[in-house]
C-alpha angles and dihedrals in degrees: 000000000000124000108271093204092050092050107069115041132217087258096051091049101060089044088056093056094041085054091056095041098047081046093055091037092079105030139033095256121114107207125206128197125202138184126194132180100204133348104213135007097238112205083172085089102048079054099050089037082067102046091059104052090046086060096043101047093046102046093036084059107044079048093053091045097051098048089036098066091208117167122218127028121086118259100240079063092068094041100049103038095053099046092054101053097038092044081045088053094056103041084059099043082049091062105037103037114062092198093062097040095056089048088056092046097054135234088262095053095050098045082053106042083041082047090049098042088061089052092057093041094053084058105047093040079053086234085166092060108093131102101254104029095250100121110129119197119213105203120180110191102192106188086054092045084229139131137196130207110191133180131196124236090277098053099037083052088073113019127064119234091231082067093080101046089103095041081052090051107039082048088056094051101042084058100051087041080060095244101116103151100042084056096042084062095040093055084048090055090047099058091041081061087047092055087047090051098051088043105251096147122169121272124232089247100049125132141176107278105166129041113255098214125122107255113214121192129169089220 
């Protein structure tokens, strides 16, 4: 896992906060972006990992045994050793290879941890806590490769969900081009288009109601 901290620059980060408050300068929307390194700490693969291994090495070996006509050496040897190690061998690439562990944890999982995660967040960032109900939180989950785009009552009232499919997307591929925080800010742009275009225009008496700053948080 990168170093959060590391990710997102000074720079960016400012960037960042002047993109949510030019997009809220023109509409009622209050935008919130948030960054998390991992949604869960998902023992489940360690476990699978195992399980695996434990298939593959015992029945490698038997297999092995068995084809490979060898003399001596008791057959529970052949069984054991190799699911140990190999179970061994898995457990470890699991943890320490996030490609593998999220293979192990499962699409679904991850839609629904990442899923999850956004609804907590909207709580504790207080998202629900403007006037009129029109706060949206922006929550990139990086381990998951997912990202949520979530509206309050008010919001959800007048645009579609559908409606933020290709902020979700374009999201997904600024961030594997290695460009997180330009397409952090250009997502931000986007939904405050989105607010304009439903007609969720500011009102003489708006203020700022919620901090524009990127929020980063390991889990």
């Amino acid at each position: 896992m990168p170093d959060l901290n590391a990710l997102f620059t000074e720079t960016d980060r400012r960037a960042i906060a002047d993109a949510a408050r030019n997009a809220e300068g023109s509409t009622s929307g209050e935008i919130v972006p948030f960054v998390v390194g991992v949604c869960d700490d998902y023992r489940v693969a360690e476990w699978k990992a195992a399980v695996i291994g434990a298939l593959i090495g015992g029945g490698g070996g038997v297999t092995l045994h068995y084809l490979g006509g060898f003399w001596g050496g008791s057959l529970w040897l052949w069984v054991v050793l190799p699911l140990v190690v190999v179970a061994a061998v898995t457990v470890v690439a699991g943890r320490f290879s996030d490609g593998f562990r999220r293979l192990l944890i499962g699409g679904g999982v991850l839609d629904l941890r990442a899923r999850q995660r956004a609804e907590a967040a909207f709580l504790e960032e207080e998202v629900f806590a403007t006037l009129d109900r029109t706060g949206i939180l922006i929550l990139v989950a990086l381990f998951e490769h997912r990202v949520v785009v979530m509206g309050d009552a008010g919001i959800n009232a007048v645009v579609p969900d559908g409606a933020w499919d290709h902020v979700v997307e374009d999201l997904i591929a600024g961030i594997r081009a290695r460009k997180p925080a330009d397409a952090m800010v250009a997502a931000i742009s986007e939904c405050g288009r989105l607010l304009k275009e439903h007609r969720l225009e500011i009102k003489p008496d708006d203020t700022d109601e919620l901090p524009n700053e990127l929020r980063i948080r390991n889990r």
